[in-house]
N, C-alpha and C positions, 0 to 999 in steps of 0.2 A: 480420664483416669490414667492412662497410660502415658499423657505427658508427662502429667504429675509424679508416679510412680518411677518413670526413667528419668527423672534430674537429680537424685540422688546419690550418692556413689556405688558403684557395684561393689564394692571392696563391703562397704557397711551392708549392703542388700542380703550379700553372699552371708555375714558372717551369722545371721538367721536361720542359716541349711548345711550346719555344720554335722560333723561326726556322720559324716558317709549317708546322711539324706538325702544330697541333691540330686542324687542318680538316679533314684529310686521312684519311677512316675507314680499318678496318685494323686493325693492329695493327704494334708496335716501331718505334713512330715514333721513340723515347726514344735514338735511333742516337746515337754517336757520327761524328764532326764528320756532317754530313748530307750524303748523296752527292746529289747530281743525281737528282731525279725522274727515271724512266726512261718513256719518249715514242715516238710514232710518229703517218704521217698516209698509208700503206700500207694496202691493200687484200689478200689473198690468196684463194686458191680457195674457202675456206672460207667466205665471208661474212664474215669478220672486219674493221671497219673505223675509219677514222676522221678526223678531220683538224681541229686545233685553231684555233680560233672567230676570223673574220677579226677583224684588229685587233688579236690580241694578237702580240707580235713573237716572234719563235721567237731565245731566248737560249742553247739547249743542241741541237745535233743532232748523230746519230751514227747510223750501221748497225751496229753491233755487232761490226766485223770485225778488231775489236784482240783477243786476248784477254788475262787478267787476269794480271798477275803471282803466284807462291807456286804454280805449276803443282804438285802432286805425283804421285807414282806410286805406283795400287794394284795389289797383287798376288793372285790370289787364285786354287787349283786350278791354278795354272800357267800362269793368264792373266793379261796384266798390262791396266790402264787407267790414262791420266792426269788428274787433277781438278782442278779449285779446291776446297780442304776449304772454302768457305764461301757465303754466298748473298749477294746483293747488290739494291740499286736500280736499279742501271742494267747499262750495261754498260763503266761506269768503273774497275772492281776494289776497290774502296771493301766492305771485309767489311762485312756486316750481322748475321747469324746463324753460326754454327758447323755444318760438317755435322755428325753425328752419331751416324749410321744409314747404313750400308751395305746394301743388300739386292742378296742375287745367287742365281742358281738359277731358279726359277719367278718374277720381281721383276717384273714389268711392274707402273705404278703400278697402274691396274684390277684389278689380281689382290689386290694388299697393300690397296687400299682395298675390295676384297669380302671379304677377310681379316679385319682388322678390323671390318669393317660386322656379322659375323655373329657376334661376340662379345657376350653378357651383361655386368652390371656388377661379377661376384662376384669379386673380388681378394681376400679374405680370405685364401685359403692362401699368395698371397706375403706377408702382415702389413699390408694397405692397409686404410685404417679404410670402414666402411660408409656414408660420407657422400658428397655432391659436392665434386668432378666423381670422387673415385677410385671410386664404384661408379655411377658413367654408362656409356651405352654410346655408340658413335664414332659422328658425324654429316660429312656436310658443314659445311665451316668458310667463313665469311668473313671476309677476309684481304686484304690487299694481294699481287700478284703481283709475286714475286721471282726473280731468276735462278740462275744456276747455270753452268760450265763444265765441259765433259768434252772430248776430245782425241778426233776422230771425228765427236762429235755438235753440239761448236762450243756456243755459249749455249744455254741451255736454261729452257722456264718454270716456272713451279709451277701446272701446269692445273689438279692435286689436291692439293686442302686438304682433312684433315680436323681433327674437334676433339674431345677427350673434354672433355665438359661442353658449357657453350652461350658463348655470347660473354662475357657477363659474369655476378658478379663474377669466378670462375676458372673456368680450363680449357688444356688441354693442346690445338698448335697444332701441327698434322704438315703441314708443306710435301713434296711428292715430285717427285723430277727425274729423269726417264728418260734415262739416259744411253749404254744401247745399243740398238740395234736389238730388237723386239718378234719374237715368235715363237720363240725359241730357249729352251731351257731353261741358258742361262750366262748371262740378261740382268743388269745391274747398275742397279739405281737411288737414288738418292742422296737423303736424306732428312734435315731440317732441323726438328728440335723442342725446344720452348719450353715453361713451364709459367709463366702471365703473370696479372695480373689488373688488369679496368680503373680506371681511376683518377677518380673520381667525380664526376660534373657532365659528365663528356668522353664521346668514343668511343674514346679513346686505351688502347692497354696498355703496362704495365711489366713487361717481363719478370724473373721471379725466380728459375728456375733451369732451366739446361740440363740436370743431369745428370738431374733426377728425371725431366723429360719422357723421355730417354735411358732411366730404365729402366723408366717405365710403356709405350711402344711394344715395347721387349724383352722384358718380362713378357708382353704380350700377344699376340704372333707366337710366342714358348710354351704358351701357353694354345692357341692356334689348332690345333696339333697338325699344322703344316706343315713344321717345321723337320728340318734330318736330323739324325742319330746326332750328339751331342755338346752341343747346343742352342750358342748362341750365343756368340762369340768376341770380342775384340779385337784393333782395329785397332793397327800405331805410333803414336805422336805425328803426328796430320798437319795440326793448327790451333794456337794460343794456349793457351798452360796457364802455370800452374796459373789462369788466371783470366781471362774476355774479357768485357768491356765490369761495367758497376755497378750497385749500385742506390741513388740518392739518397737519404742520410741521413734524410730529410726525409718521405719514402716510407717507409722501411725500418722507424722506430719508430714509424710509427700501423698496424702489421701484427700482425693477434694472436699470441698466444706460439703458438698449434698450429702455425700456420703456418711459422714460424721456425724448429721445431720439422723439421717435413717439409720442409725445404730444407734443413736442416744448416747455420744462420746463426750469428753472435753472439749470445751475449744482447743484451736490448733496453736501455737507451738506447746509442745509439753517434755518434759524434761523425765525421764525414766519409762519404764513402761506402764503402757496401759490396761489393764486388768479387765480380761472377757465376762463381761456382766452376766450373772446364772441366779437365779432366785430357788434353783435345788429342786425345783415340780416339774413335774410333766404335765402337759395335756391328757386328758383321757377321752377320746374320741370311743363313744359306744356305735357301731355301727348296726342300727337296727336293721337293715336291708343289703343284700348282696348285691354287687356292683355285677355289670355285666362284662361277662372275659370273652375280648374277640381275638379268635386264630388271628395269629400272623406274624412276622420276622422283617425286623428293620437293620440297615447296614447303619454305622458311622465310620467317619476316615478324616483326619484331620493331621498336620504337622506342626511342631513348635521347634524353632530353632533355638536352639542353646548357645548363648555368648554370654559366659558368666566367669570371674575368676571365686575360684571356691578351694575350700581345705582338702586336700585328697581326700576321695572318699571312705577309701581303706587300703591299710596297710602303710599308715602314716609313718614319717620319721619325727611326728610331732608338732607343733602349734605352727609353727610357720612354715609346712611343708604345707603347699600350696599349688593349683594346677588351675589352667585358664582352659576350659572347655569350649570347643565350638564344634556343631552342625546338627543335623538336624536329626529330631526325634519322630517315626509313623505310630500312629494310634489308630488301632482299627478294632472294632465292636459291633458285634451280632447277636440281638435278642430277639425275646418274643417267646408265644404262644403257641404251641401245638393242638392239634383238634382235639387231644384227652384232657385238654385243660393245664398241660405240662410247660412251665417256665424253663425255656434253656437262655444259656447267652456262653459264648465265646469269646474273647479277647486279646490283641497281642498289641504290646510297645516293646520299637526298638527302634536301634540305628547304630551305625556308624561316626564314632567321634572324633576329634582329634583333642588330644592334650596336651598342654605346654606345661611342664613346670616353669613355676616364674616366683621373682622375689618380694613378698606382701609386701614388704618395709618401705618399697618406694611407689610413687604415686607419678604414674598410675603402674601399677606391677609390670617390672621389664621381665624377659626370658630369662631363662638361666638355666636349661637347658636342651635337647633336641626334643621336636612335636613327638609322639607318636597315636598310634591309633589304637579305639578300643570299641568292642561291641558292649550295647546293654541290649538286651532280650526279658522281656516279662509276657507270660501267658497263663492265662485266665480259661477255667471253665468250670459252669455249676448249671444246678439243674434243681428245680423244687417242684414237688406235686402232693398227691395224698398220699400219707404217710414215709414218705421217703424224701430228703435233702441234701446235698453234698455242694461244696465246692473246694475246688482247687489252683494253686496260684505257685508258680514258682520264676526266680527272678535271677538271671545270671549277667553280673561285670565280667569284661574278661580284658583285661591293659595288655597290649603286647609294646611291650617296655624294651630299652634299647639291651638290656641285659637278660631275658627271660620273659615270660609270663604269669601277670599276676589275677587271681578270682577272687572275687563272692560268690557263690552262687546259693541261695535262703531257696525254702519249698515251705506249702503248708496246705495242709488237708482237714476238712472240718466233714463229718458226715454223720448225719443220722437216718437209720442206723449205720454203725461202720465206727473205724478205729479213726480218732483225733491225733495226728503228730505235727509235728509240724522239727527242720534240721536247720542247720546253717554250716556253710561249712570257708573255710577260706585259706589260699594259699601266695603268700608273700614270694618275695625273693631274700635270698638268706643273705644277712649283712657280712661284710669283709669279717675275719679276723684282728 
């Protein structure tokens, strides 16, 4: 996959993770239009904290206390809930992802991420080939934190990520959003997956299809031997079908044929983009039986070098202000289970960069003026247990330019209970007179 992926030009790769996405680790940065970083500079009980880096001007603030348009209503045993079928940046309404996954019955996210955690990689008897990620088993995933709405529980974060396979080059991305109350056996939680792969020289993913992630997660909540009498159902229409958000032409045919293959794509060469197949349902996994939650705390640590030329990511002089980035980005991630049954996890990406400006027009982009260096920083922490959830994320650029010092620095805070904000703030260099 990765020969494939890097014969293509980086010039065309790059122009995929424009308007100041490619900085930003994560993954689905590839959004259509790009909503608002979602931000915060709140404290809560938890320890959870933050507050973005003086000097940079705060251009986006909110509490979270709109909710999103396209409310629907789920029904289900004769109980009914209201959602947003989709996930989000902020707490703007701006769709990011599709839900996709319903879970109700035994659904606390802890129970479905100990559910999957105790699965093997053998998918054979559904026809999954023996390769990666389809015969990986689920880990904690690193991820950008997105939101979610439920009628009751008001915003909601995605404290659990997991991922079948590892960051890159592929792998299956389960966001999960607890949307009722913990302890009951009628809980609902909402679930958002992806089957994406990174795009090379970046930290960036492109998502390639909802449905399959949709049924490698329901394959495996059958497998789990949790589900009651009937195994798994379908929702109505409750997002975008037959097709939500693409995947760049440009992208699409440096992908090997198996691959196109297991997504259910066009053949290859194709001329425009190609449209992310979604039939609007979700899965509704009823879990009649509680999964078993075992203590315990795992590390991850992995690096991805960045050699990519890409649009500045902010604080442009416009379309063809352009910077060639290289070196390397750490990712490090700690979760797990506490003996009261309590989900925490940790996370930080960053590094050390250098950027060139350079001129797109020529091929392949020459300099065009001195390197300099720049820190990205992003850190992660959330926590879920009964009755109480928080997480928090804040992400700081900072170019030290041969004229001055230029930032982003975005924060966001999602808690219940506790106040939802989320800022953005950012500070240029002031152009000549």
């Amino acid at each position: 996959m990765i020969r494939h992926l890097t014969q293509g030009s980086p010039a065309r790769c790059a122009l995929l993770i424009a308007l100041g996405l490619v900085l930003l680790a994560g993954c689905s940065k590839d959004l259509p239009p790009a909503p608002e970083r979602a931000h915060s500079s709140v404290s809560d009980g938890g320890g959870l904290r933050g507050t973005p880096e003086a000097g940079a001007g705060i251009g986006i603030e909110s509490n979270g206390s709109t909710p999103p348009a396209g409310l629907v209503p789920f029904t289900y045993a004769g109980k009914s809930i209201t959602i947003w079928p989709y996930t989000g940046a902020s707490f703007n309404g701006v769709p990011s992802d599709p839900i996709n996954l319903i879970f109700v019955g035994h659904a606390d996210p802890v129970e479905i991420r100990a559910a999957l955690l105790a699965l093997d990689g053998d998918r054979s008897a559904f026809g999954f080939p023996p390769v990666p990620p389809f015969n990986s088993r689920w880990s904690d995933a690193v991820g950008d934190v997105q939101t979610c709405y439920a009628e009751g529980a008001g915003w909601i974060g995605s404290v659990i990520q997991l991922q079948l396979g590892v960051y890159g080059p592929i792998r299956t991305h389960l966001r999960l959003f607890r949307a009722t109350d913990s302890g009951t056996a009628s809980q609902v939680t909402l679930g958002g997956a992806h089957f994406e792969v990174v795009i090379p020289g970046t930290t960036e993913h492109q998502v390639l299809s909802w449905e399959l992630a949709q049924q490698l997660v329901t394959v495996d909540l059958i497998r789990s031997g949790l589900l009651a009498a009937g195994g798994p159902s379908q929702s109505e229409q409750i997002n975008q079908a037959p097709s939500f958000r693409e995947i760049p032409d440009f992208i699409y045919n440096q992908l090997p044929p198996e691959l196109i293959a297991a997504i259910g794509g066009p053949a290859q060469p194709v001329s425009g983009a190609v449209p992310l197949q979604s039939d609007g349902r979700a899965s509704i996994l009823n879990l009649e039986k509680a999964a078993t939650v075992t203590p315990g705390m795992a590390t991850q640590t992995f690096t991805i070098d960045f050699a990519q030329a890409i649009p500045k990511p902010f604080c442009s002089d416009g379309p063809l202000d352009w910077v060639y980035v290289t070196g390397p980005i750490q990712f490090q991630k700690t979760a797990g289970v506490d003996a009261l049954g309590r989900y925490t996890y940790a996370s930080q990406v960053g590094g050390r960069i250098t950027i060139t400006p350079v001129d797109i027009t020529t091929s392949p982009p020459t300099p065009v003026g001195a390197p300099f260096l720049a820190r990205v920083s992003d850190v992660q922490e959330g926590f879920i247990g009964p009755g109480a959830e928080a997480v928090f994320a804040k992400s700081k650029r900072i170019a030290r330019e041969p004229g001055g010092s230029e930032m982003l620095v975005t924060s966001l805070k999602v808690g219940n209970p506790g106040t939802d904000t989320y800022r953005a703030g950012t500070r240029c260099l002031e152009s000549e007179p």
